[in-house]
N, C-alpha and C positions, 0 to 999 in steps of 0.2 A: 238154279231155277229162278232165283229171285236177285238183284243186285240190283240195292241200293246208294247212289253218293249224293253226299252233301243235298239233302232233302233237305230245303226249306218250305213252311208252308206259311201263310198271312192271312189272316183278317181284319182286311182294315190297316189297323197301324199294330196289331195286336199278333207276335209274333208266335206261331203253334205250335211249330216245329223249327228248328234249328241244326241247319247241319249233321243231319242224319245219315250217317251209312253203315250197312252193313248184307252180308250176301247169308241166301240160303241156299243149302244143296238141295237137289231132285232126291225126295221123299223124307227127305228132314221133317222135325215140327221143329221149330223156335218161337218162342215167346218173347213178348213187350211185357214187362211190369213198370212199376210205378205207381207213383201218388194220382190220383185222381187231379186231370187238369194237365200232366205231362205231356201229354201230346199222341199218344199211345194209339188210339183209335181214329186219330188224324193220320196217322201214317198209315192207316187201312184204306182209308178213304181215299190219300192220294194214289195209293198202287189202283185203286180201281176209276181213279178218271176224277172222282165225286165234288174235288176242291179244286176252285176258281181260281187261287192265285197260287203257286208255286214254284219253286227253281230247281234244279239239278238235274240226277239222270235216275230214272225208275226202269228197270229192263226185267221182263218177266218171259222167261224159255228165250230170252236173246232178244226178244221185240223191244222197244222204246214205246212206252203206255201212252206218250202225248203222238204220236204218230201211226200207231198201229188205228186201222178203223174199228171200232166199238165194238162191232158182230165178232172179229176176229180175236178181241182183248178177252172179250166176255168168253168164247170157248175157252179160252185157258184157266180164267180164275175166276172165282165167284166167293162171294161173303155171307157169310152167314150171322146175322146181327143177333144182339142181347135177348131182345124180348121177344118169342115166336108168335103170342097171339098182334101185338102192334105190325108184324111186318107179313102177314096173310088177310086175306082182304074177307070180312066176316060174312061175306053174301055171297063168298065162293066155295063151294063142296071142293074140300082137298085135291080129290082129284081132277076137276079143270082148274085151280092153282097149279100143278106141276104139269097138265097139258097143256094147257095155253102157252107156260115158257116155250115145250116142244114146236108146238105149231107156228108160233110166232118166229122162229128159227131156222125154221123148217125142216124139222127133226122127223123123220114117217116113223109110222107106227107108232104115234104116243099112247094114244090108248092102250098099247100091250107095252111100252117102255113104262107109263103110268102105273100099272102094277107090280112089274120087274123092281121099280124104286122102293115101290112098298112092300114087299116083301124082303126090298135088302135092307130096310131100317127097323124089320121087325114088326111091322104092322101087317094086316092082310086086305086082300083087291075088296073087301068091305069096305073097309074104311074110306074109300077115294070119295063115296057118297055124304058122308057127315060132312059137316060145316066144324068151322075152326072153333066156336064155341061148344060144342059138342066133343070135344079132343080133352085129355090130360095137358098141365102143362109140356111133360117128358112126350108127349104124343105130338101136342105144335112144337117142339123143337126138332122132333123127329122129322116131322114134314118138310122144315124149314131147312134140314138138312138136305133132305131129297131133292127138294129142290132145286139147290145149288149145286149137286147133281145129274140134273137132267140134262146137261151139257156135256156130262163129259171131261167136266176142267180137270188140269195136272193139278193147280193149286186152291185152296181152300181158305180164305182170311176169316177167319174165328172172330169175332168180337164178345167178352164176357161171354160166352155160348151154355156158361149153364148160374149164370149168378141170376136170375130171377124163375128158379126151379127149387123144388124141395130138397133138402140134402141128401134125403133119400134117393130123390130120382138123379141126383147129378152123376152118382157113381157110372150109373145105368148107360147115359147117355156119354161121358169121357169114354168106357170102355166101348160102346159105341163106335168113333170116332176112330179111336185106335185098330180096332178090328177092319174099317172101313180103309185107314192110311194101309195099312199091310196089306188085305186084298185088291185095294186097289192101284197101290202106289201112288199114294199122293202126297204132297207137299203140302203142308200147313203153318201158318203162323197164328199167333193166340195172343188173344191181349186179355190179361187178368188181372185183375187186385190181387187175387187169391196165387199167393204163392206155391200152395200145396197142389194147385191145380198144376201149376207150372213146371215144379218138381215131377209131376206124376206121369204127364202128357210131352214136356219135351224135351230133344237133344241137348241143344242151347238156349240160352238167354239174353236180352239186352235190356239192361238197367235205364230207363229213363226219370230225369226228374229235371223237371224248370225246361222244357221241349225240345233237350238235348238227351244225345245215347251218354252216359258216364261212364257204361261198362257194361264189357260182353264176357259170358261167363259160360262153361259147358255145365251140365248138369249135375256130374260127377265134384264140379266147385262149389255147385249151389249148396250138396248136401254134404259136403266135407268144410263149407265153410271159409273158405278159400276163396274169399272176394277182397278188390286193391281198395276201394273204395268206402270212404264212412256213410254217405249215405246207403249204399247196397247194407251194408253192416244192420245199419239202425234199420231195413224194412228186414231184413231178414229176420233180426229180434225180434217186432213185431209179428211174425207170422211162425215162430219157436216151434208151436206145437203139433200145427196144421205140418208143415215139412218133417218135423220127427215121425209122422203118424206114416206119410208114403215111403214104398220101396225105395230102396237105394238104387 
């Protein structure tokens, strides 16, 4: 679904990403970790068009992302970013947030698709009338899920999708997620600090640090341990307890 080579990305003189590749299957999750600063959430941003300067090849369901037109890119993948009250616009009632994407697309029957969403994230056709400051945090992440759902896409790019949530609500919204990839078939990448999130939600892994991939790991390595590399070693030390705590 996803295949990555030799991803460079630039700012400036200031190199982001470095020779990145790597593929996802059709309905995999794979995960980015890393230190903050590795490049992680630059490589989301290229798969979806976002960064101005880059090289290699980005191919999503077989399209090339610098050639394919926008309207066309955008049915297939959509992102879902960190923080759900910054990326909803506070003057918009939920519900024309997730009609406007329909209409501007020109998706029919958003108003009745507009409900369909929220009732599959768990909330009810009440809710399309609140405003985003009148939401839980767990409630704007919800939205900001559906959202990226009102498309339709095969693929999903996760960015941190539950690090500025309660811990309580994180669980809520991973399983979430997962129930969503199964019913729907969808393909997901994730980019986390949070290892235990990574262990919990997906297939594989790619280790990045200094805006290079160091190492691709399946999950069953993650929690057996079984990584080539010292630095994967030393973040996975750090994240000891958070991984002992998730299923194998």
């Amino acid at each position: 679904m996803i295949q990555i080579d030799n991803l460079t990305v630039r700012f400036g003189q200031a190199t982001a990403v470095k020779n990145a590749s790597f593929q996802v299957a059709a309905g995999e999750s794979f995960g980015l970790v890393g230190e903050s600063g590795s490049g992680k959430s630059t490589v989301l941003r290229a798969v979806m068009g976002l960064v101005p300067d880059s090289s290699g090849s980005i191919l999503v369901d077989g399209l090339d992302t610098r050639r394919t037109p926008r309207r066309n890119l955008i049915a297939r993948v959509q992102m879902v970013f960190q923080d759900p009250y910054a990326s909803l616009h506070p003057r918009y009632p939920v519900g024309e947030a997730l009609a406007e994407v329909m209409r501007i697309n020109r998706i029919p029957n958003s108003e009745r698709r507009t409900v369909e969403l929220l009732e599959l994230i768990g909330l009810t056709a009440a809710h399309r009338f609140r405003f985003p400051h009148e939401l839980s945090g767990g409630q704007r992440q919800r939205v900001a899920i559906a959202r990226a759902l009102a498309l339709n896409p095969k693929v999903l790019l996760l960015d941190e999708p539950t690090s500025a949530l309660d811990v309580s609500i994180q669980a809520e919204v991973l399983n979430l997620l997962n129930r969503l990839r199964a019913e729907l078939g969808l393909t997901f990448v994730i980019v986390s600090h949070n290892l235990a999130v990574i262990s919990y939600m997906c297939d594989r892994l790619a280790v990045m640090r200094m805006s290079e991939v160091v190492e691709t790991m399946t999950r069953q390595d993650l929690v057996a341990r079984r990584m080539t590399q010292a630095y994967s070693r030393e973040l996975v030390a750090a994240s000891e307890d958070g991984i002992a705590g998730m299923p194998a």
